[in-house]
C-alpha positions in Angstrom: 80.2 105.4 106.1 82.1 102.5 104.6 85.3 102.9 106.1 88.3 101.3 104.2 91.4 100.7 106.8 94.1 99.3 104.9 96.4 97.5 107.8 98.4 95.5 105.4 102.4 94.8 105.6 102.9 96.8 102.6 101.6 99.7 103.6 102.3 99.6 107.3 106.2 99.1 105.9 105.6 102.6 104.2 103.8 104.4 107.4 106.8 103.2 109.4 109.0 104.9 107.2 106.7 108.3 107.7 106.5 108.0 111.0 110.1 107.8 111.8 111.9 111.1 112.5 115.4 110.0 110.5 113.0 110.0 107.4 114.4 113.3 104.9 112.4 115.2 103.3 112.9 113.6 99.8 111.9 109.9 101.0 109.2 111.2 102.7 108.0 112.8 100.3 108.9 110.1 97.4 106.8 107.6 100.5 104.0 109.4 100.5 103.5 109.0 96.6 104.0 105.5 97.0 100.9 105.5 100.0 98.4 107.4 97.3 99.3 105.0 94.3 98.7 102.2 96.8 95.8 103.4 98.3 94.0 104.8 94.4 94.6 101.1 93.3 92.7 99.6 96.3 89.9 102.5 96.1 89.6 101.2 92.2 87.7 98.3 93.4 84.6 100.4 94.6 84.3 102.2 91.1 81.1 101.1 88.7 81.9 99.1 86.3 80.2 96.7 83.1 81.0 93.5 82.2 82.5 93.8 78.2 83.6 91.4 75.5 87.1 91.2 73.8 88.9 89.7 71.2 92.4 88.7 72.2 95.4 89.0 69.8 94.4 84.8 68.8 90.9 85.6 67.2 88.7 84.2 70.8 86.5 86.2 72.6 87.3 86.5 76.6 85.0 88.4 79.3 86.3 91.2 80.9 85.3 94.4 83.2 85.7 97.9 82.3 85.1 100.3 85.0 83.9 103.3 83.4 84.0 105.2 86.4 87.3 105.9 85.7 86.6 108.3 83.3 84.4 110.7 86.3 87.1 111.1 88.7 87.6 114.5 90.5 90.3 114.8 92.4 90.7 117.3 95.4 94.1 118.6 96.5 94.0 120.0 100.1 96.9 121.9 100.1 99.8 121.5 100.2 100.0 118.6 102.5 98.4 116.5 100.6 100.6 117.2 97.1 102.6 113.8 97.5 99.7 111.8 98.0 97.6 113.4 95.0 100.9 112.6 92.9 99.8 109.2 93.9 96.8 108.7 93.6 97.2 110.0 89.9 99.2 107.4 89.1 96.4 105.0 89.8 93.5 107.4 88.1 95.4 109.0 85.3 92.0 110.2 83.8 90.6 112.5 87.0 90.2 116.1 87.2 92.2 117.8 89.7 91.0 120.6 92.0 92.6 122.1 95.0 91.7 123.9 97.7 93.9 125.7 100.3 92.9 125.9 104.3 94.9 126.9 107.1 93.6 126.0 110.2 94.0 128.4 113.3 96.1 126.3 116.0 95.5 127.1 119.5 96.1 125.2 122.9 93.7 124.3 125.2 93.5 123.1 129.0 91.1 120.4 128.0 93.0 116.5 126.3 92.5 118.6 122.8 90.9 121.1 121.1 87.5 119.7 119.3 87.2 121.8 116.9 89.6 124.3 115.1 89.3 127.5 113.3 89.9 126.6 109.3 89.7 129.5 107.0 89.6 128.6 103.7 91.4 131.1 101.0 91.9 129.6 97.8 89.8 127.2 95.8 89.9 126.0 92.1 87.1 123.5 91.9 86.5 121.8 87.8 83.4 121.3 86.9 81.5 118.4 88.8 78.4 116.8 87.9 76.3 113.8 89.4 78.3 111.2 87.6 81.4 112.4 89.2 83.0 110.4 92.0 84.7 113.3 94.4 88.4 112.0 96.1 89.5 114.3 99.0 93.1 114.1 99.9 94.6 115.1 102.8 97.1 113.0 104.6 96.1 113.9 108.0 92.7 114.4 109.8 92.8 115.5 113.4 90.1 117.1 114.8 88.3 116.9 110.5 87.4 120.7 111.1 89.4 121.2 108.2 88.0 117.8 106.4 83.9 118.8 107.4 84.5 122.2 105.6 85.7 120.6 102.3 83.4 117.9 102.3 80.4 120.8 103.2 81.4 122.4 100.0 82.1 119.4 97.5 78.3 118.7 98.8 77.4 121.6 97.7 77.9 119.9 93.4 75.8 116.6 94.7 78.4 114.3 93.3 77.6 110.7 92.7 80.2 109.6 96.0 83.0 111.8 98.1 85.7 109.6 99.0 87.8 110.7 101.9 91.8 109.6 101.4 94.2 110.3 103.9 97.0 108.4 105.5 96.6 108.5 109.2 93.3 109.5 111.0 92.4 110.0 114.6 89.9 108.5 116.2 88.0 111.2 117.5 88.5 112.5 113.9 86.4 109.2 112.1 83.4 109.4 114.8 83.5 113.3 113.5 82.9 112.2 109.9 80.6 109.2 110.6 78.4 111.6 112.9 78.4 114.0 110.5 78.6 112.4 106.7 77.6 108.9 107.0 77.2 108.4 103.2 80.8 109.4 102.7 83.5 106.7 101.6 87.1 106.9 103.9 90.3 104.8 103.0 93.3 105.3 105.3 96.2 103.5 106.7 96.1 103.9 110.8 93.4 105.2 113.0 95.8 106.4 115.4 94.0 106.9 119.0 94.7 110.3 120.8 95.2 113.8 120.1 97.3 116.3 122.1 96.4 119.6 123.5 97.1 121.6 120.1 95.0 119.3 118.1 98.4 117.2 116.6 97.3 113.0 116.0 99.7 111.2 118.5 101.4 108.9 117.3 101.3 110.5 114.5 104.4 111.4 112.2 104.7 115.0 112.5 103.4 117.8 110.4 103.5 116.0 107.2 103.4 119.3 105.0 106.4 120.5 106.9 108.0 117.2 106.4 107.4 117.1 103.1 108.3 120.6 101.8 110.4 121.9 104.3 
C-alpha cells in the first residue's frame, strides 16, 4: 500500500489548529477544507497522465502534461464527517463524481487498551456509476479502528475501479496495519499517524470527534 504521509509545516500548521480545543466550529470547519484542497493537490501527482504539445499565445510550440485522469475521478463522501474535507478536495478535482455513503458505527467500551473492531452499519449509499478507468477517493477525516473504512473500501471493490485512494486527516496506527493487512493495493494520504487508541475506539491525540466539531 503506497502510503502518502504528508508531515509538512503547512499542513501540520493546519492539524494544530484542529487539534486544539479553542478551535469554533466555523474555523474548523473552514480548516478542514483547507486540509482536502491541500491534500487533492498533492494526490494529483499520482494521476496518469500524457505528455502534449501547445502553442503559446507567441506562435512556439512548448511541451507540457495533461493528466487525463482528471476527468475519472469518483469521489466518496463518508458522512458527514468527512463533508469539509470533500469540499476540499473538490477544489483540487473540480471534474469528479461525488458519491456518499452514511455509516454509524456502534461505540462500546471495552476492558482491553481498545476495542479492535467496531460494529458499522451502513444505511445510506448513493454510489455514481464507476467503471475500470475510474480512480475511487474515500474521504473520511478519521480512521480509528478502519472497521468503518474496510466496509467502504469492501464495497467500492465490489465496481473493480482502476485505484481506491484512502484520504483522511489523522489515522491511527493500529488503523494503517488494518488497511495494509487487509488492502495492500490501496493508496492512503493523511497528515499524522497518531499512535494509540483509547478504550472506546477514539485516536489519541487526536482532535475530538471531528463531525461533532464540525457541525455541531
Amino acid at each position: 500500500m503506497p502510503l502518502f504521509l504528508l508531515s509538512k509545516p503547512v499542513t501540520l500548521h493546519f492539524l494544530t489548529q484542529l487539534r486544539s480545543k479553542t478551535t469554533d466550529q466555523i474555523n474548523f470547519r473552514k480548516t478542514m477544507v483547507r486540509l482536502g484542497r491541500i491534500i487533492g493537490y498533492e494526490l494529483l501527482n499520482t494521476l496518469d497522465y500524457e505528455t502534449v504539445e501547445v502553442e503559446t499565445p507567441l506562435g512556439t510550440k512548448a511541451k507540457g502534461i495533461r493528466i487525463y485522469d482528471l476527468e475519472n475521478i469518483v469521489i466518496i463522501n463518508v458522512l458527514r464527517a468527512a463533508t469539509p474535507l470533500v469540499e476540499g478536495l473538490l477544489k483540487a478535482l473540480p471534474t469528479a463524481r461525488l458519491g456518499v455513503i452514511a455509516a454509524s458505527r456502534k461505540e462500546k467500551e471495552v476492558k482491553e487498551e481498545f476495542p479492535e473492531e467496531m460494529e458499522v452499519e451502513i444505511f445510506y449509499s448513493k454510489i455514481p456509476n464507476i467503471t475500470s478507468k475510474d480512480n475511487v477517493i474515500i474521504a473520511d477525516p478519521m480512521i480509528a479502528t478502519a472497521s468503518t473504512m474496510k466496509k467502504v473500501i469492501s464495497i467500492i471493490k465490489n465496481y473493480s475501479p482502476k485505484r481506491i485512494y484512502i484520504v483522511s486527516v489523522i489515522i491511527s496506527d493500529y488503523g494503517v496495519r488494518k488497511l495494509l493487512e487487509e488492502f495492500p493495493d490501496i493508496y492512503l494520504f493523511t497528515i499524522s499517524i497518531d499512535p494509540e487508541l483509547d478504550n472506546r475506539g477514539y485516536i489519541i491525540p487526536g482532535l475530538g470527534d471531528a463531525g461533532d466539531r464540525a457541525f455541531g
